[in-house]
C-alpha positions in Angstrom: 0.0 0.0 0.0 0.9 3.6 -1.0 0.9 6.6 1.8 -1.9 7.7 -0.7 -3.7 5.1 -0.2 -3.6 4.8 3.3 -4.3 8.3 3.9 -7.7 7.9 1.7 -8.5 4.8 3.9 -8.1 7.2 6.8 -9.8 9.8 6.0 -12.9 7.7 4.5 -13.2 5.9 8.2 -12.9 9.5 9.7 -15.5 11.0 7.6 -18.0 7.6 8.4 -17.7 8.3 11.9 -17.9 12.0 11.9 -21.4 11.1 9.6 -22.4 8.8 12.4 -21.6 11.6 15.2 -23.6 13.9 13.4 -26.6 11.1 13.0 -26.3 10.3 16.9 -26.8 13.9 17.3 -29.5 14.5 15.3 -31.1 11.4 17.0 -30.3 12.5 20.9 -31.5 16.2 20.2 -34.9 14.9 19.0 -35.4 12.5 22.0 -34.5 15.7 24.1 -37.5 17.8 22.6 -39.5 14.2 22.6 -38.9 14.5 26.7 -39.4 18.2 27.1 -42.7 17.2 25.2 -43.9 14.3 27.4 -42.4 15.6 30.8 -43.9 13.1 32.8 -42.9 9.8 31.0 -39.9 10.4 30.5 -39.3 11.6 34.4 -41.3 8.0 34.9 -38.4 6.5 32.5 -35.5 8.0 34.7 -37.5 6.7 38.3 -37.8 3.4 37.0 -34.4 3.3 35.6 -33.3 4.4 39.0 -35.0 1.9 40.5 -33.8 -0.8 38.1 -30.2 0.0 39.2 -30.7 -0.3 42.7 -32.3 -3.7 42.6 -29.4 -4.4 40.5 -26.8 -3.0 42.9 -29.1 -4.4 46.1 -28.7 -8.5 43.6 -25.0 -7.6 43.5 -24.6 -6.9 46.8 -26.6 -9.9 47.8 -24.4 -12.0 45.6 -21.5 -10.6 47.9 -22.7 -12.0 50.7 -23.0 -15.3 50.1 -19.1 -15.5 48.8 -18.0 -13.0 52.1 -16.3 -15.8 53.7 -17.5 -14.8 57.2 -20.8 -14.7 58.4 -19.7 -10.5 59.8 -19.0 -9.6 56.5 -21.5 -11.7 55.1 -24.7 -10.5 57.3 -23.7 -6.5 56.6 -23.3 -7.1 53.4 -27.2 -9.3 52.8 -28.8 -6.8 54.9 -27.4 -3.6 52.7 -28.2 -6.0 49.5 -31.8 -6.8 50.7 -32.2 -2.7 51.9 -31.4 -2.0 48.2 -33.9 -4.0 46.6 -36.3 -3.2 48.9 -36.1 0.4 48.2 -35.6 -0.3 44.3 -38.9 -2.1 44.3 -40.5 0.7 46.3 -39.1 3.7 43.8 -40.4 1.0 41.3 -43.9 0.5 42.3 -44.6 4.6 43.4 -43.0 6.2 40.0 -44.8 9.7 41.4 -43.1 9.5 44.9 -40.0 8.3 43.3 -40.2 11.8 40.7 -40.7 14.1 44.0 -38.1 12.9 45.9 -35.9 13.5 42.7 -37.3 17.2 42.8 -37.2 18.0 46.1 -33.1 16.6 45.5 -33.0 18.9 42.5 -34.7 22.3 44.5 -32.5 21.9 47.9 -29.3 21.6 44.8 -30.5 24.3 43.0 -31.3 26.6 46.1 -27.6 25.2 48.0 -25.4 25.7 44.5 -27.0 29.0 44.0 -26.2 30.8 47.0 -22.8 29.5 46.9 -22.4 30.4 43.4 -23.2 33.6 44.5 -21.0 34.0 47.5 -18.3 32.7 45.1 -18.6 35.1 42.5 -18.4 37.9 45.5 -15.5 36.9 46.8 -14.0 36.8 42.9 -15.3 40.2 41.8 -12.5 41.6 40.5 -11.6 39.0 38.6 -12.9 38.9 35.1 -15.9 36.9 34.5 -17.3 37.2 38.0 -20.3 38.7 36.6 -21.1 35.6 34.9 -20.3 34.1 37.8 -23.2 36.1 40.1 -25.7 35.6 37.3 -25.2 32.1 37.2 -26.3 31.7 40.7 -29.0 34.0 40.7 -30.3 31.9 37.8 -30.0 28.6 40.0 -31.4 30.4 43.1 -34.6 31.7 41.3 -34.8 27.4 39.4 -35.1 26.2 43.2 -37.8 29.1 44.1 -39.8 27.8 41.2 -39.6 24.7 42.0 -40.6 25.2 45.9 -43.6 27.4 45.2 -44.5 24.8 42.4 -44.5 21.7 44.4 -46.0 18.9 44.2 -47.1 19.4 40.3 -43.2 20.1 39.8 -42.1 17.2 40.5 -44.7 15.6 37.1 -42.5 17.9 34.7 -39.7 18.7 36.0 -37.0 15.9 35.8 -38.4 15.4 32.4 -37.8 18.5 30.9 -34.5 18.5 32.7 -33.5 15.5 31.3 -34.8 17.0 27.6 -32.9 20.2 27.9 -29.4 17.6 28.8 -30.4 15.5 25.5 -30.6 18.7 23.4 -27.7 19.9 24.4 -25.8 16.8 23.9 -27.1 15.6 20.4 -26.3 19.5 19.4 -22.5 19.2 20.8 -22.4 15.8 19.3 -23.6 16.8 15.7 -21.2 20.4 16.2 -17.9 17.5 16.7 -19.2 15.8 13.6 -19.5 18.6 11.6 -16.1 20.3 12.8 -14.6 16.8 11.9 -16.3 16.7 8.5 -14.7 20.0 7.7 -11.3 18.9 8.8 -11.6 15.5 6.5 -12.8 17.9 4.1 -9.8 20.0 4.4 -7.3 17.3 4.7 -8.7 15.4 1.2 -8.0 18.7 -0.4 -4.2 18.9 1.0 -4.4 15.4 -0.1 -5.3 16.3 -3.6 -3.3 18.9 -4.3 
């Protein structure tokens, strides 16, 4: 094989994956506005996958305990095992409970981030950027306001749209990389060329 050669095969399997980055994107940034459009199932789809995880961890840990060796070992461990399926189960079987308890998580985060954010950005002032800084934690401290005066119905739509907004924001970085990296195959088949 020539170095011409191999630099085409290169560049080819570049440009397929940068096509298939820009696909995933495309894909991930539609389920985002598919969750910001059905808040509530797809908040129901992150409690049960939740739950699925800790009956997983709870089998795992279970699993443990029978190879511990000791019966000290062993018992702590079964007990945590059997705690963690028990509560997997429970998040399983009360989806809505399961989707408040994530919001009340996400207010006290939003409220406790904020404030700090702020202090932070106080004690950076002269610093450049600081600004950005204070209105980042405003912004955070005025999400978990919201979301307290808009308890219990927050806790249907939020997680949802939260997870929505990630997506979009994902599948649009992801297609950006894959169109940067189309550009630069682009460029390189032209330097190739010439």
């Amino acid at each position: 094989m020539n170095e011409q050669s191999v630099l085409g095969e290169i560049t080819d399997s570049l440009k397929a994956n940068a096509t298939m980055l820009m696909i995933l994107g495309i894909v991930t940034s539609i389920l985002g506005v598919l969750a910001m459009m059905a808040p509530m199932f797809s908040g129901g789809v992150v409690a049960t996958m939740i739950a699925i995880f800790l009956i997983a961890a709870g089998i795992a840990r279970l699993v443990f305990a029978f190879q511990a060796g000791s019966f000290g070992k062993g018992l702590v461990a079964f007990l945590l095992g059997a705690l963690t399926i028990i509560v997997g189960i429970w998040m399983m079987t009360r989806p809505l409970l399961t989707l408040l308890s994530l919001t009340l998580i996400l207010m006290i985060y939003f409220l406790v981030d904020g404030i700090m954010e702020i202090v932070a950005a106080f004690k950076a002032k002269p610093l450049e950027g600081w600004g950005w800084m204070l209105f980042g934690g405003i912004v955070s401290v005025i999400l978990g306001i919201i979301v307290w005066r808009n308890l219990p119905e927050a806790a249907l739509w939020l997680v949802g749209v939260l997870v929505g907004i990630k997506l979009i924001f994902a599948g649009a970085a992801m297609t950006a990389i894959g169109m940067t990296g189309r550009r630069a195959m682009k460029k390189v088949q032209k330097a190739a060329t010439a």
